[in-house]
Every structure is written in structure tokens, then in C-alpha cells.
N, C-alpha and C positions, 0 to 999 in steps of 0.2 A: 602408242598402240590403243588407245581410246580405255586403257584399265585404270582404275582406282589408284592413285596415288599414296604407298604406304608408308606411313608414321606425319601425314600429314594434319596439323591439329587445328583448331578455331579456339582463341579465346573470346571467353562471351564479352569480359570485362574492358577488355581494351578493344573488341571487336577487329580484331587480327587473325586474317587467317595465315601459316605457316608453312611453305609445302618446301620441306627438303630436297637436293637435287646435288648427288655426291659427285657429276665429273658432268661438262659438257665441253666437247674437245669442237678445233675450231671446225667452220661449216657447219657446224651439227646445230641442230635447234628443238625446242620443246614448245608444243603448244598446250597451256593449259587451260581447261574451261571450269566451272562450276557455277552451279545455279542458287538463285539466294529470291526471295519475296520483295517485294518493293512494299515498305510499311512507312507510307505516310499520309499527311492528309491531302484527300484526290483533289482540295481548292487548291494544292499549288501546281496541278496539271495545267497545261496552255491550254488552248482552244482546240488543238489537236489530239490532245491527248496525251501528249509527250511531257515525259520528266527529265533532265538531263540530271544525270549523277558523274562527278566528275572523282577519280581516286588520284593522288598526290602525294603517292606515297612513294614516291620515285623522285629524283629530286631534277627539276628542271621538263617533266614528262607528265602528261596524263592524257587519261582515255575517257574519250567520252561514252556515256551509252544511251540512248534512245528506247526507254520502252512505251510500247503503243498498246501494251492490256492492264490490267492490274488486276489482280487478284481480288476477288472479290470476299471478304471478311466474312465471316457466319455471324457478326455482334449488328447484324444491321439490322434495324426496326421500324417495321414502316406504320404507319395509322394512318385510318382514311375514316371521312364522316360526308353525310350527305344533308344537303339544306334544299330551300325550295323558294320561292317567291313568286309573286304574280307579276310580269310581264310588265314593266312601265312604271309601277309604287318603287313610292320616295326609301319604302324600307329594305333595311337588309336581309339578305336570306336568314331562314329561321330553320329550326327542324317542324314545323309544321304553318300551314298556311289557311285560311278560310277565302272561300273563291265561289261562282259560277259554274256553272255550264257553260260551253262556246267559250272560253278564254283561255288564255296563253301563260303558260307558267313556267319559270326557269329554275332548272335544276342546277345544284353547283357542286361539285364532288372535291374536295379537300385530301392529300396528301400529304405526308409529311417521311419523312427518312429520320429518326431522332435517336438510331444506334450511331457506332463505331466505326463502322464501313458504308463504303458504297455499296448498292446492290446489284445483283445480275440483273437476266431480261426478268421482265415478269407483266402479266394481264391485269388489265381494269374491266370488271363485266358490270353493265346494268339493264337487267332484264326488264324492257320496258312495263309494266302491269297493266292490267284490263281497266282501262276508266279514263287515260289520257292516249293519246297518239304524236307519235314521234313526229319532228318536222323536220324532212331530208336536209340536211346542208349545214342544219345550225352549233353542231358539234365543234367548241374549240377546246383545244388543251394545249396548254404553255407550260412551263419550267421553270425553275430558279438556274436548274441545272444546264447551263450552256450545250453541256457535253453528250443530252439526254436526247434521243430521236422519238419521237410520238408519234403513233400509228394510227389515228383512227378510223375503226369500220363499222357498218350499222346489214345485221342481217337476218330475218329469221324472227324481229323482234328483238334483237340483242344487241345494244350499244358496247364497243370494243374497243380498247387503247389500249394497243402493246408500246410498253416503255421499256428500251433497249437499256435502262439505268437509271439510279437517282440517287447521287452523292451523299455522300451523310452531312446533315443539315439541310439537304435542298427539299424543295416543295414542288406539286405538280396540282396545276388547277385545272377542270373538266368543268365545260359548262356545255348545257342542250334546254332545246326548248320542245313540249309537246304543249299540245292541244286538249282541253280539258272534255272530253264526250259526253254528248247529252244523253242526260238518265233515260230510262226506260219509261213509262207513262204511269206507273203505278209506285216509283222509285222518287222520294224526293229527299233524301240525302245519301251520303254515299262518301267512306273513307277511303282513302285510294293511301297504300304502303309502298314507299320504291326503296329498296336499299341497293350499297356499290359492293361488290365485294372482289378478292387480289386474288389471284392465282384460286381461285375455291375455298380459299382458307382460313382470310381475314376476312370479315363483313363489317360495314359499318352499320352504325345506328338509321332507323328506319327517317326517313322523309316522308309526313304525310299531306295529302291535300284533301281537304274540307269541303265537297261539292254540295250544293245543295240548287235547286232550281232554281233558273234565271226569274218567271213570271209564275205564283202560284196565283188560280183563279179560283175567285169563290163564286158559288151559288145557290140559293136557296130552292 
């Protein structure tokens, strides 16, 4: 009759659950259900998503079961940092860069997942700043996380990557390109700050770029 079943017990230590059942006369039938967490680590999910848990505690008999969400842990810890480089150098992203005007510069955004759980959805924002301009299309984000969908969208000035998850241990790499704006005619250098930050709440360290005039002319 879908009610709680009484004097049924769980032991932790043997991890047994117990549920008594004093008469079942013949035709008659019991169906029982209960619900339990699935706690393990989400790398032995397939490609689906799916865990298959199998009980054999019956002899000759088992049930399979199929779950397709997992619970998502509260121990999950994500960090994220942001680097920079110029467009075509041998070097690798740094957190600050020295550059031109008129030039092309590649941002790189770093994640990481280094808690206990996987995580739910959550956003990547990076408010483009006044001094470089974004270049439509160049947005790529990739995954360690097979299992992880990547969103992204560019609107308003605002670079967007909704991440539908990210396993614990996995990484997600964001990479874009802007264009470096020519200074003002009275302006010949000029700091330019981009930071990424998660949901509103994590921010990484800042990325800067070093502008300073392509051609200064002198004259007497």
C-alpha cells in the first residue's frame, strides 16, 4: 500500500538491509522499493552515464539497475585562473603579456574540479574589458570530462560557457582571441585587466596586457 515498512532495519557494517515479511500466502505478492545514493567515483560511468550495480544476494538471481543522474556531492572544488599570450609567440600563456596596438592576443581560461564530487551545472563569465575586442567565432572549450556538454555564447560584451558538469579530477580549457585597440592619441601605454569568474562567486586571478604604441614619432 506504498506505507513504510515496520521494524525494517539497515545495517551499516555489513551494509544489509532487512525488511521482515510475516505471511505471504500463495498468488499474493509484495513489491518493495527504496532509495539509496549512488557513492562512487563518476570515472567508472560509461560514456552514457550509466553505472550498472548488480545485488547477488539471492542465489542464482540478480537485478540490474541503470542510473542515468548521480547525485551531485557538496566536497566538489572547482579553481579556475586566467593567462594571456600574444597570438603566434613561441611562448606559453603567462598571467601578464607585453604587446602593441593592432595585435591579436589569446586568452586561456583553466579549470579544474580538485574536490570529492562531480559538480552540478554551473557558468564561466568573462566580461570582455575596454582596450581589446572580442573576435566572433574564436571561442573553443574542451574537457577532460567526456560526460561534460559545453555551451558557448558571446553577448552584450560577455563571454559565456555553461558546463552542464565536471567530474572530480577533470579539467575544462576556454580559449578566445581579441584584438588589441588602438590607444587614444594622447595615451601611450595602457594596462588592460581580464579576469574569468564561476557562477559569480569564484574569480580568478587577473590576466593583464601591456599595450603600449605600435610607432612613437619624435620631433623637434
Amino acid at each position: 500500500d506504498g506505507n513504510p515498512v515496520i521494524g525494517a532495519t539497515y545495517n551499516e557494517d555489513t551494509r544489509t538491509l532487512t525488511i521482515p515479511i510475516s505471511e505471504l500466502k500463495h498468488d499474493e505478492s509484495i513489491k518493495i522499493s527504496f532509495k539509496a545514493k549512488v557513492d562512487v567515483d563518476d570515472s567508472l560511468f560509461d560514456d552514457d552515464n550509466h553505472y550498472t550495480i548488480k545485488n547477488n544476494g539471492l542465489i542464482d538471481t540478480y537485478t540490474t539497475n541503470t542510473v542515468t543522474t548521480l547525485v551531485t556531492g557538496e566536497d566538489s572544488n572547482l579553481q579556475v585562473s586566467k593567462l594571456v599570450k600574444v597570438k603566434g609567440s613561441e611562448t606559453e600563456p603567462s598571467a601578464s603579456v607585453d604587446t602593441e596596438e593592432d595585435t591579436t592576443v589569446q586568452y586561456t581560461i583553466n579549470l579544474a574540479n580538485n574536490g570529492g564530487s562531480q559538480t552540478s551545472e554551473f557558468k564561466i563569465k568573462d566580461v570582455i574589458p575596454n582596450g581589446v575586442t572580442y573576435i566572433d567565432g574564436t571561442v573553443k572549450a574542451t574537457s577532460t570530462d567526456t560526460n561534460a556538454v559545453l555551451t558557448p555564447s558571446y553577448e552584450n560584451g560577455i563571454l559565456a560557457v555553461k558546463a552542464s558538469r565536471l567530474g572530480k579530477g577533470k579539467t575544462i580549457t576556454i580559449t578566445f582571441e581579441a584584438t588589441v585597440d588602438r590607444l587614444a592619441d594622447d595615451v601611450y601605454s595602457k594596462e588592460i585587466s581580464n579576469i574569468a569568474t564561476i557562477d559569480e562567486s569564484i574569480q580568478s586571478e587577473p590576466a593583464i596586457v601591456n599595450v603600449k604604441k605600435a610607432h612613437l614619432k619624435y620631433s623637434k
